[in-house]
PDB file with SEQRES, HELIX, SHEET and CRYST1 records, atoms N, CA, C and O in Angstrom:
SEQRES   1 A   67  UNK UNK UNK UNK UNK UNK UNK UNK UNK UNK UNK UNK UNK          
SEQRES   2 A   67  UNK UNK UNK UNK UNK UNK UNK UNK UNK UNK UNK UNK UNK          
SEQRES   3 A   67  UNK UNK UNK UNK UNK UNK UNK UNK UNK UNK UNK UNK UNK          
SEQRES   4 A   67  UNK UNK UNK UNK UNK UNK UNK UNK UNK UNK UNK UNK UNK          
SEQRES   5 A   67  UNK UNK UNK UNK UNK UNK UNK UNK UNK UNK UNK UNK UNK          
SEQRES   6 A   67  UNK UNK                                                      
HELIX    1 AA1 UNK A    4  UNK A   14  1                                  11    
HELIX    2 AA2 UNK A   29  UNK A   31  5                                   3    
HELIX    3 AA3 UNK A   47  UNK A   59  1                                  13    
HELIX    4 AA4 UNK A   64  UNK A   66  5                                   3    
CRYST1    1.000    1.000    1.000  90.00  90.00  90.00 P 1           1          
ATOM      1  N   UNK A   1      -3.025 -14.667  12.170  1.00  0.00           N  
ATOM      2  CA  UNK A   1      -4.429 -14.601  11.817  1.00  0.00           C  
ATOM      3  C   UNK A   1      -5.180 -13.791  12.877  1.00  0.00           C  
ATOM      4  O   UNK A   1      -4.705 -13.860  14.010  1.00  0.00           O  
ATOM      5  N   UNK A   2      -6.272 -13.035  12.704  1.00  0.00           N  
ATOM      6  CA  UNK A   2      -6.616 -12.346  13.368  1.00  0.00           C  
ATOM      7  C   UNK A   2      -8.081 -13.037  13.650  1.00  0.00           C  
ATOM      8  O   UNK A   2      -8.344 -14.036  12.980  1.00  0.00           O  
ATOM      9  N   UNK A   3      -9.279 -12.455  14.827  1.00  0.00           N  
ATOM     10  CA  UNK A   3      -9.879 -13.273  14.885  1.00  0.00           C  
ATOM     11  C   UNK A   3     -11.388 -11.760  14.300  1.00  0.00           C  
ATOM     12  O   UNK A   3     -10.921 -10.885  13.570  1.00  0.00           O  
ATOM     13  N   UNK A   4     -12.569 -11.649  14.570  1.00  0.00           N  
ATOM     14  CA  UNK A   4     -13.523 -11.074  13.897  1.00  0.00           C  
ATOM     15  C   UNK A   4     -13.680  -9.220  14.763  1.00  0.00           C  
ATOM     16  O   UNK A   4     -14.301  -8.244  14.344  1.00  0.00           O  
ATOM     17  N   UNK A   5     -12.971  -9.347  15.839  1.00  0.00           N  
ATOM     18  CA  UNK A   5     -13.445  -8.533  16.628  1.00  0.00           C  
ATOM     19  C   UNK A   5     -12.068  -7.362  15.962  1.00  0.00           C  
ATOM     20  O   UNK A   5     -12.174  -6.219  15.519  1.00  0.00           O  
ATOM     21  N   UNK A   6     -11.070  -8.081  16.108  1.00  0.00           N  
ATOM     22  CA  UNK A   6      -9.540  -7.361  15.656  1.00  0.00           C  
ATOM     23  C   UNK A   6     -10.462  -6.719  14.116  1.00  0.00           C  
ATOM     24  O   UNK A   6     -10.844  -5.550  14.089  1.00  0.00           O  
ATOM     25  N   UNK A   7     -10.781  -7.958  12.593  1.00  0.00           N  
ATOM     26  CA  UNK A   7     -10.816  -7.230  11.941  1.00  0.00           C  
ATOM     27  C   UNK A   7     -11.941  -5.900  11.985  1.00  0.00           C  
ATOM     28  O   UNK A   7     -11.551  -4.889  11.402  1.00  0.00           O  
ATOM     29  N   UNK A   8     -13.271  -5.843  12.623  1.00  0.00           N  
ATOM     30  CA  UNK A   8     -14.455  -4.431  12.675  1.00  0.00           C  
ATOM     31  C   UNK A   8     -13.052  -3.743  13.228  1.00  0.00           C  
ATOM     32  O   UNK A   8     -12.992  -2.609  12.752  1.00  0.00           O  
ATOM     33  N   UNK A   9     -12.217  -3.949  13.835  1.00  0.00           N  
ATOM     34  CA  UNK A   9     -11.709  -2.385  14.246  1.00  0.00           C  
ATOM     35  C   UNK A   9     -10.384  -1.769  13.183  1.00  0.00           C  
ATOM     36  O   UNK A   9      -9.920  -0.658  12.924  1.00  0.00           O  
ATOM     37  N   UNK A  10     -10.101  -3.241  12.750  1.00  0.00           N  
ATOM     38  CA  UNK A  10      -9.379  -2.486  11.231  1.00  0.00           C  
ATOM     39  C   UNK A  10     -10.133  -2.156   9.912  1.00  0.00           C  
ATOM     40  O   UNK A  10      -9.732  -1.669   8.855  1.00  0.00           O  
ATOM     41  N   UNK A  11     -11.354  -2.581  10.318  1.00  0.00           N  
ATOM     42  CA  UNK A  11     -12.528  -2.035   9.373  1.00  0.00           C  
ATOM     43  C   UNK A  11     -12.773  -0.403   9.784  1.00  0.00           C  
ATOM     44  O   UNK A  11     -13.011   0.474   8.954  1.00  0.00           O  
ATOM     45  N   UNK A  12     -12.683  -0.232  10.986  1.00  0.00           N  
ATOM     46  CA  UNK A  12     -12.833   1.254  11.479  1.00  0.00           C  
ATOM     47  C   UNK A  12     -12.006   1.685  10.890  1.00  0.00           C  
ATOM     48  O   UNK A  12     -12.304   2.313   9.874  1.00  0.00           O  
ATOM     49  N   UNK A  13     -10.674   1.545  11.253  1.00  0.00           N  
ATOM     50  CA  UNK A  13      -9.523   2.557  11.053  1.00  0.00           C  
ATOM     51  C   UNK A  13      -9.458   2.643   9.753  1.00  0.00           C  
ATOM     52  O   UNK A  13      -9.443   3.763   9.243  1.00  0.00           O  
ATOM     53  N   UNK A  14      -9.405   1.446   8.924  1.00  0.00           N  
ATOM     54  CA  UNK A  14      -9.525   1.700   7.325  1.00  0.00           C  
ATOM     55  C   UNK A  14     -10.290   2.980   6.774  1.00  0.00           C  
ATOM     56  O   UNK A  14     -10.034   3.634   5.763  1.00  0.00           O  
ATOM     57  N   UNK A  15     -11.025   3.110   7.459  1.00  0.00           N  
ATOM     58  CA  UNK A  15     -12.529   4.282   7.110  1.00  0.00           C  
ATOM     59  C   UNK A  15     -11.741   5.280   7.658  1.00  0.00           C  
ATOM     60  O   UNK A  15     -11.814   6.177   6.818  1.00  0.00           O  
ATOM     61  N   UNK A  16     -10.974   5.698   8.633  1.00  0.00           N  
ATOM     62  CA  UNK A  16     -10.894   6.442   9.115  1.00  0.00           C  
ATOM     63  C   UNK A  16      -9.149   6.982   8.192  1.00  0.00           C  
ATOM     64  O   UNK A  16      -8.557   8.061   8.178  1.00  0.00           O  
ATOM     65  N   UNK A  17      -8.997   6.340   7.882  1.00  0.00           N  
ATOM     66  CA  UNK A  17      -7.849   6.123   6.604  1.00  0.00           C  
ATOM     67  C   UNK A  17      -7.947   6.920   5.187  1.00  0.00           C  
ATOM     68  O   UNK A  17      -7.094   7.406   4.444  1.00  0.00           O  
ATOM     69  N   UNK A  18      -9.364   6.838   5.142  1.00  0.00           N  
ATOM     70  CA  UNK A  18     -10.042   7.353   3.357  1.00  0.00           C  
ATOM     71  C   UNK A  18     -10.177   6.183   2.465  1.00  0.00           C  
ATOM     72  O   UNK A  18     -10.488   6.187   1.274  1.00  0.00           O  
ATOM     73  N   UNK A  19      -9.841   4.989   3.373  1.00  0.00           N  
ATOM     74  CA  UNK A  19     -10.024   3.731   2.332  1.00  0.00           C  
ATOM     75  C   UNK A  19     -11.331   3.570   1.537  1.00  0.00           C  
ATOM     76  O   UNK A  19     -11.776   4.568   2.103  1.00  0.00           O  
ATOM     77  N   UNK A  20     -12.103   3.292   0.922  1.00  0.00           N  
ATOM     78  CA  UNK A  20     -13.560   2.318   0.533  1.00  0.00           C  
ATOM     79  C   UNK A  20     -13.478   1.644   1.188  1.00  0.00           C  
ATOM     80  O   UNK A  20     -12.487   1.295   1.829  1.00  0.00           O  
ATOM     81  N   UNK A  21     -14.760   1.189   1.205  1.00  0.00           N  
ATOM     82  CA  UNK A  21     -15.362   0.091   1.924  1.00  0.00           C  
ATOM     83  C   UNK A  21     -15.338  -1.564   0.760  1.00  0.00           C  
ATOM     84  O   UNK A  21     -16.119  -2.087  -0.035  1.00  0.00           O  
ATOM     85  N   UNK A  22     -14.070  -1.829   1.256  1.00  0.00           N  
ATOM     86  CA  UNK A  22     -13.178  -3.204   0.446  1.00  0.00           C  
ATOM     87  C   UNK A  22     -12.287  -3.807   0.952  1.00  0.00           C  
ATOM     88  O   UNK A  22     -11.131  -3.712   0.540  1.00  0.00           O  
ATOM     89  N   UNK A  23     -12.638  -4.560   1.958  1.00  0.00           N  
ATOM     90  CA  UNK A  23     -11.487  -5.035   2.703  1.00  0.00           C  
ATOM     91  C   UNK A  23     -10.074  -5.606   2.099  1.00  0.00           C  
ATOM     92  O   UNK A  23      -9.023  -5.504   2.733  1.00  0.00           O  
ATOM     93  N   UNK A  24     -10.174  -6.324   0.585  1.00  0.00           N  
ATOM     94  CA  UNK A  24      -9.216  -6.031  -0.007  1.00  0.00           C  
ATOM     95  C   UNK A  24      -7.990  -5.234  -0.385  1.00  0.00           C  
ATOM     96  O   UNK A  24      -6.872  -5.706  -0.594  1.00  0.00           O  
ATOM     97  N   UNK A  25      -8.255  -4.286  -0.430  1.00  0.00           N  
ATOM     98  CA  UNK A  25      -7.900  -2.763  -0.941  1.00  0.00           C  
ATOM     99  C   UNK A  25      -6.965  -2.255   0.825  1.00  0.00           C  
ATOM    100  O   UNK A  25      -6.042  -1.515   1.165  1.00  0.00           O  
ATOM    101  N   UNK A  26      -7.800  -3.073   1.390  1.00  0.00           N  
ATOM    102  CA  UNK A  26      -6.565  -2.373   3.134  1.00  0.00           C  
ATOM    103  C   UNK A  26      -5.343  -3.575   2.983  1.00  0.00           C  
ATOM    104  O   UNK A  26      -5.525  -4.792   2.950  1.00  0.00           O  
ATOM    105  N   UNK A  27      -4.070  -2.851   2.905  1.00  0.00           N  
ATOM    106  CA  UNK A  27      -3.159  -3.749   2.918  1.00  0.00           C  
ATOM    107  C   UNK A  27      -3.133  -4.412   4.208  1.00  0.00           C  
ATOM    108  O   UNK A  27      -3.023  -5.636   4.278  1.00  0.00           O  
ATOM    109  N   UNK A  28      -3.241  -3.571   5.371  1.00  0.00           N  
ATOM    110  CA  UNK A  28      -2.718  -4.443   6.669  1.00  0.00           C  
ATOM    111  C   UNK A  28      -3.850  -5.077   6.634  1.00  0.00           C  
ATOM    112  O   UNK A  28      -3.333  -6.173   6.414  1.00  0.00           O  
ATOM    113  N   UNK A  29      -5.129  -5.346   6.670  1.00  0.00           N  
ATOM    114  CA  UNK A  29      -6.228  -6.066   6.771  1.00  0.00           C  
ATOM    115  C   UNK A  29      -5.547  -7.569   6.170  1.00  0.00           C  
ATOM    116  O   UNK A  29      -5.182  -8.556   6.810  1.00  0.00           O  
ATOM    117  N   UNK A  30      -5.540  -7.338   4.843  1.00  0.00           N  
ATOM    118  CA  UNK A  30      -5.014  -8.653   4.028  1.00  0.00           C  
ATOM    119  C   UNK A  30      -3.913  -8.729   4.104  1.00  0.00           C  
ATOM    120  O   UNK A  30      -3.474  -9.336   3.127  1.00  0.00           O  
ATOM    121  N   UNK A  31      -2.831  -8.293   5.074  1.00  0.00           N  
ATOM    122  CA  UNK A  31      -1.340  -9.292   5.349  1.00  0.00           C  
ATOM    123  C   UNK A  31      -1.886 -10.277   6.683  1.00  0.00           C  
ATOM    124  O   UNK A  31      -1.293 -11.258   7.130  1.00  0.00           O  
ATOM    125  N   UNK A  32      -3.112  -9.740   7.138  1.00  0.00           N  
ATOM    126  CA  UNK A  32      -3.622 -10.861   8.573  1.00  0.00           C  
ATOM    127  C   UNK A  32      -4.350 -11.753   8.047  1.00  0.00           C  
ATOM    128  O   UNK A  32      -4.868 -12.519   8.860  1.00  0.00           O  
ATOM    129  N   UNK A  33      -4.684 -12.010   6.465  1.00  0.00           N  
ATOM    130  CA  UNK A  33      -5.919 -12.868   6.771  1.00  0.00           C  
ATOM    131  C   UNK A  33      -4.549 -14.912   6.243  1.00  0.00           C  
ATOM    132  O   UNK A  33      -3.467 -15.296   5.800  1.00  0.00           O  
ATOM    133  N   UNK A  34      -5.731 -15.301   6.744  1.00  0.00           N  
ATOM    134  CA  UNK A  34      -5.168 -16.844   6.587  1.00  0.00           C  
ATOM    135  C   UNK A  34      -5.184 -16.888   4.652  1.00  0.00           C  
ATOM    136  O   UNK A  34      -5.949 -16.213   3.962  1.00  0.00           O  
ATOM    137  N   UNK A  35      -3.991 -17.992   4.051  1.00  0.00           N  
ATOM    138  CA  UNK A  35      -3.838 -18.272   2.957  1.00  0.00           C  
ATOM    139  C   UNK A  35      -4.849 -19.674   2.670  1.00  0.00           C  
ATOM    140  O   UNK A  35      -4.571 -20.470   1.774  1.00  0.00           O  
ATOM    141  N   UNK A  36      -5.367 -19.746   3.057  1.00  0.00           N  
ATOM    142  CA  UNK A  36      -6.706 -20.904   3.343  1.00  0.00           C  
ATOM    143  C   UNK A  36      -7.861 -20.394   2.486  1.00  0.00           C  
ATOM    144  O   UNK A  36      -8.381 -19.308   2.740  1.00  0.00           O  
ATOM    145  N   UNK A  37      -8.203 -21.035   1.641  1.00  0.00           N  
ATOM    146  CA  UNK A  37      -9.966 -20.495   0.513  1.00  0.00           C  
ATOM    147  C   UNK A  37     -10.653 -21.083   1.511  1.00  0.00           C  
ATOM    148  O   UNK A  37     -10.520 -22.150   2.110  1.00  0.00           O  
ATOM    149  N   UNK A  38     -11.821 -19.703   1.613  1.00  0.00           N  
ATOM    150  CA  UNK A  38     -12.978 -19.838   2.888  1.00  0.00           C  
ATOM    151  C   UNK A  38     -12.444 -19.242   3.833  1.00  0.00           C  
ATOM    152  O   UNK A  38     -12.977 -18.133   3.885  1.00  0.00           O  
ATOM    153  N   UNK A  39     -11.646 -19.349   4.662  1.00  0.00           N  
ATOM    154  CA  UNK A  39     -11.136 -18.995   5.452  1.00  0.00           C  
ATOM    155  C   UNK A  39     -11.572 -17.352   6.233  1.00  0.00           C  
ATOM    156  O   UNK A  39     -11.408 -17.092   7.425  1.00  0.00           O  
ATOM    157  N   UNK A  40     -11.892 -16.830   5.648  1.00  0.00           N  
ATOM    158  CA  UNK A  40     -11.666 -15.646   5.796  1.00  0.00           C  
ATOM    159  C   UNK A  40     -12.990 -14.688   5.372  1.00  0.00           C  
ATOM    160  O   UNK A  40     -12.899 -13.463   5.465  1.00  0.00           O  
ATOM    161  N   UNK A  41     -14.047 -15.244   4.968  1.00  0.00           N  
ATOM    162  CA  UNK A  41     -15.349 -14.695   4.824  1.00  0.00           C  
ATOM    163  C   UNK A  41     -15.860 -13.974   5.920  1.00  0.00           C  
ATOM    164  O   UNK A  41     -16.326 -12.846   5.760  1.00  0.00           O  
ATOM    165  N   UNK A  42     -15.804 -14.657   7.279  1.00  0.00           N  
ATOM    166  CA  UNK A  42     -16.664 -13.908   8.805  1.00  0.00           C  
ATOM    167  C   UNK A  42     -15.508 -12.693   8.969  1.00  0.00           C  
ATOM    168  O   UNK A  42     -16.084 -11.736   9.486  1.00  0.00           O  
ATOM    169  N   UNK A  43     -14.381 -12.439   8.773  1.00  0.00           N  
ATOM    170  CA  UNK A  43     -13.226 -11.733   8.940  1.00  0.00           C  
ATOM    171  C   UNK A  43     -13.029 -10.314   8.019  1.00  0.00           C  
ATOM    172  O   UNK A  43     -12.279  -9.352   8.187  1.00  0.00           O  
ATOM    173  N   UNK A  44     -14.094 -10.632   6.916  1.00  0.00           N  
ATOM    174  CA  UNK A  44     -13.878  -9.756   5.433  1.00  0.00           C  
ATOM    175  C   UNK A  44     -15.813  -9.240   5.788  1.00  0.00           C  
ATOM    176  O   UNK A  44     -16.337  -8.307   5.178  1.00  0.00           O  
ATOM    177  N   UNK A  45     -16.267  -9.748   6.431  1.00  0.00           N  
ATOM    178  CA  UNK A  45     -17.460  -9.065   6.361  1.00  0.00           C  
ATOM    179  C   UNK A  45     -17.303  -8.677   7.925  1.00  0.00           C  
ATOM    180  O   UNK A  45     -18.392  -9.060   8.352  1.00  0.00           O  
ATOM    181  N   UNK A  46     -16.828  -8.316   8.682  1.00  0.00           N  
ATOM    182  CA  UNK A  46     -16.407  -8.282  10.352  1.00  0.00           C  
ATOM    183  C   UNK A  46     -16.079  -6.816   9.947  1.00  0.00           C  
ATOM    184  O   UNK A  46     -16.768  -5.882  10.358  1.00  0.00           O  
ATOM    185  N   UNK A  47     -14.675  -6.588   8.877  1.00  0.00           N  
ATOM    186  CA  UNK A  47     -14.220  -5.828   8.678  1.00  0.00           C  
ATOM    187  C   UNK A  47     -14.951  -4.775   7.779  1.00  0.00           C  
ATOM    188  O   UNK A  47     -14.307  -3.728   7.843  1.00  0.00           O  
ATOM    189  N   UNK A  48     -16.187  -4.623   6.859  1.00  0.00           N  
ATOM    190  CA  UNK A  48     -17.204  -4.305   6.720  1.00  0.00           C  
ATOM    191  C   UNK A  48     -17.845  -3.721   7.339  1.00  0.00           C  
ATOM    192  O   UNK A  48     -18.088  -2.557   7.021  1.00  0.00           O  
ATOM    193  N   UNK A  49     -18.330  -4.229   8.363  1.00  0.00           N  
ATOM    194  CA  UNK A  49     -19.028  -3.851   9.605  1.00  0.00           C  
ATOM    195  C   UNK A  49     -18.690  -3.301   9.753  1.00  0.00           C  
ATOM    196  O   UNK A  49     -19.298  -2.322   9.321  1.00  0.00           O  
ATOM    197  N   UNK A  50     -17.385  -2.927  10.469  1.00  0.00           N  
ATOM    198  CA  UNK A  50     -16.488  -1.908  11.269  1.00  0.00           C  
ATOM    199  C   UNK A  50     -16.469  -0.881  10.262  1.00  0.00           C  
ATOM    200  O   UNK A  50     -16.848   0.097  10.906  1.00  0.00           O  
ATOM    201  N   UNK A  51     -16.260  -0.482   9.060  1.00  0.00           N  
ATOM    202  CA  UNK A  51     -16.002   0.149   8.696  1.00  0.00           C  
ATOM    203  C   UNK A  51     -17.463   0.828   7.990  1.00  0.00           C  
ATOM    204  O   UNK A  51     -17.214   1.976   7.621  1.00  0.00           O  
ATOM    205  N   UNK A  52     -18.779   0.468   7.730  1.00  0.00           N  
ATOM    206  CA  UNK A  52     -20.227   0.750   8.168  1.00  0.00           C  
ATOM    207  C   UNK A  52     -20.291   1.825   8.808  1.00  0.00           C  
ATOM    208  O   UNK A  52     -20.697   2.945   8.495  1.00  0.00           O  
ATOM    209  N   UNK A  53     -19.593   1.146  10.302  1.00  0.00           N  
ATOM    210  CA  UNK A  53     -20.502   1.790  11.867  1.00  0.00           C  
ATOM    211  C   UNK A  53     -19.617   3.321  11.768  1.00  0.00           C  
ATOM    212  O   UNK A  53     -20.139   4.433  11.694  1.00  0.00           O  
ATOM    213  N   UNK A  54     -18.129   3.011  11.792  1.00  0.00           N  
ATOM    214  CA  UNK A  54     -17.574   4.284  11.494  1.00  0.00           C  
ATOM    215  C   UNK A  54     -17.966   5.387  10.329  1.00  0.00           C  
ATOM    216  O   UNK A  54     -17.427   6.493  10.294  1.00  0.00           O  
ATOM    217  N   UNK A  55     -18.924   4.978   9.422  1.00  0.00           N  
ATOM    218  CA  UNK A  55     -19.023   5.984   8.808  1.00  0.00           C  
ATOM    219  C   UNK A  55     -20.295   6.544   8.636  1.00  0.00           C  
ATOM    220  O   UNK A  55     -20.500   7.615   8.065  1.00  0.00           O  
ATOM    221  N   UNK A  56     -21.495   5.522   9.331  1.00  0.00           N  
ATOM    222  CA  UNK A  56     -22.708   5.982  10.439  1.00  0.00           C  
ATOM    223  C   UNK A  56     -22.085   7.078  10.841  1.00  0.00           C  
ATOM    224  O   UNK A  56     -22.043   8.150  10.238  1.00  0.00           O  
ATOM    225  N   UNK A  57     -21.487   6.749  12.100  1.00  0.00           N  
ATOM    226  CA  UNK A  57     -21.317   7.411  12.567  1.00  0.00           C  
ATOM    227  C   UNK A  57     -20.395   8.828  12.697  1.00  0.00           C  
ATOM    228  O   UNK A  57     -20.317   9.549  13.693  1.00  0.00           O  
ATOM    229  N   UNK A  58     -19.877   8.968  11.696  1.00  0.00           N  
ATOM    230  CA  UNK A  58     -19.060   9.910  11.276  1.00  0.00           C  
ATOM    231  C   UNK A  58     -20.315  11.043  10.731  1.00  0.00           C  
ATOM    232  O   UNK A  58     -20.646  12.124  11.218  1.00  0.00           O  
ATOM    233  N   UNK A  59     -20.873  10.261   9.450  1.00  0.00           N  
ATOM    234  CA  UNK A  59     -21.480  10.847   8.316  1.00  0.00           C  
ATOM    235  C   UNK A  59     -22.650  11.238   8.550  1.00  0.00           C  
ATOM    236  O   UNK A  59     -23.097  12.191   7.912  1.00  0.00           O  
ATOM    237  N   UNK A  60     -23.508  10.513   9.638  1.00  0.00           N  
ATOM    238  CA  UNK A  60     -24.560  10.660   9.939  1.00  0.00           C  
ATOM    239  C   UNK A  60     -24.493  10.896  11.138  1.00  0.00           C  
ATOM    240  O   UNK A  60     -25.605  11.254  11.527  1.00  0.00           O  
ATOM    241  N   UNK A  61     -23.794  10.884  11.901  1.00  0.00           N  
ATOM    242  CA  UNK A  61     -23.525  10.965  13.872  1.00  0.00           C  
ATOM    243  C   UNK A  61     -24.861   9.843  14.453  1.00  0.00           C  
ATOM    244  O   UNK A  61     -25.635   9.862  15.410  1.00  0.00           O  
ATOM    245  N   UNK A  62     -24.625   8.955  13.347  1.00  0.00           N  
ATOM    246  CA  UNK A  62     -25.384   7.681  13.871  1.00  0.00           C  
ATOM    247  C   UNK A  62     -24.825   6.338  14.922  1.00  0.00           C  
ATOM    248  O   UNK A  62     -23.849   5.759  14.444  1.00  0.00           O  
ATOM    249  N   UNK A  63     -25.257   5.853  16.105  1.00  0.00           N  
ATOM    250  CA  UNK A  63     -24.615   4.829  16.762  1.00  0.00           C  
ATOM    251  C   UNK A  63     -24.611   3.741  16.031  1.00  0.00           C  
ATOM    252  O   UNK A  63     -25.766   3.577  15.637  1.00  0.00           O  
ATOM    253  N   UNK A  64     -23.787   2.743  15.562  1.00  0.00           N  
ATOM    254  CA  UNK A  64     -24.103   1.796  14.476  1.00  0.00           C  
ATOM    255  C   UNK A  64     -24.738   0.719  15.355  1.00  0.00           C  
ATOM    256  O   UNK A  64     -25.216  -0.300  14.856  1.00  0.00           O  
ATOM    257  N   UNK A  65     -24.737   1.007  16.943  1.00  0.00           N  
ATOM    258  CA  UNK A  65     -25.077  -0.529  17.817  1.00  0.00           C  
ATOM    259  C   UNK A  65     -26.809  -0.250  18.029  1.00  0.00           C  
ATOM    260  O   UNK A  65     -27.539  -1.114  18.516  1.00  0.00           O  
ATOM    261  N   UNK A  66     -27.352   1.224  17.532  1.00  0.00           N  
ATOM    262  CA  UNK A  66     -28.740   1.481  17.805  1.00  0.00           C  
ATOM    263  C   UNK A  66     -29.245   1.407  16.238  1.00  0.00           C  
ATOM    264  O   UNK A  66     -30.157   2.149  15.874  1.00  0.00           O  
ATOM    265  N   UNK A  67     -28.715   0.627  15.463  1.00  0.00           N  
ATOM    266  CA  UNK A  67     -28.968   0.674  14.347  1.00  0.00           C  
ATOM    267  C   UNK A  67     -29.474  -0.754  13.730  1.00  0.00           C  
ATOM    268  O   UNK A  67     -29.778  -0.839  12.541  1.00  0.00           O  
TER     269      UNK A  67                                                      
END                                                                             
């Protein structure tokens, strides 16, 4: 299981992948999450985030932390 900080940065790389923004849809994202309902909401929107700021900042050359 991974904890919120691990998934924003597989939220990055996902983006940086060509994924959408679906944490579903990233396989390695969802081989880490817990088989637990609930579980995994702060982890699936963590990974969101991360993948947001990377494309701020890609798309817009925006800082996502001045945002």
């Amino acid at each position: 299981m991974i904890d919120t900080q691990e998934a924003k940065k597989m939220g990055r790389a996902a983006y940086r992948r060509g994924l959408p923004c679906a944490p579903v849809l990233d396989k390695h994202f969802v081989q880490e999450l817990s088989p637990l309902v609930g579980k995994n909401i702060k982890n699936s929107a963590a990974w969101a985030e991360g993948w947001t700021a990377a494309n701020l900042e890609d798309e817009h050359g925006l800082q996502a932390e001045s945002i």
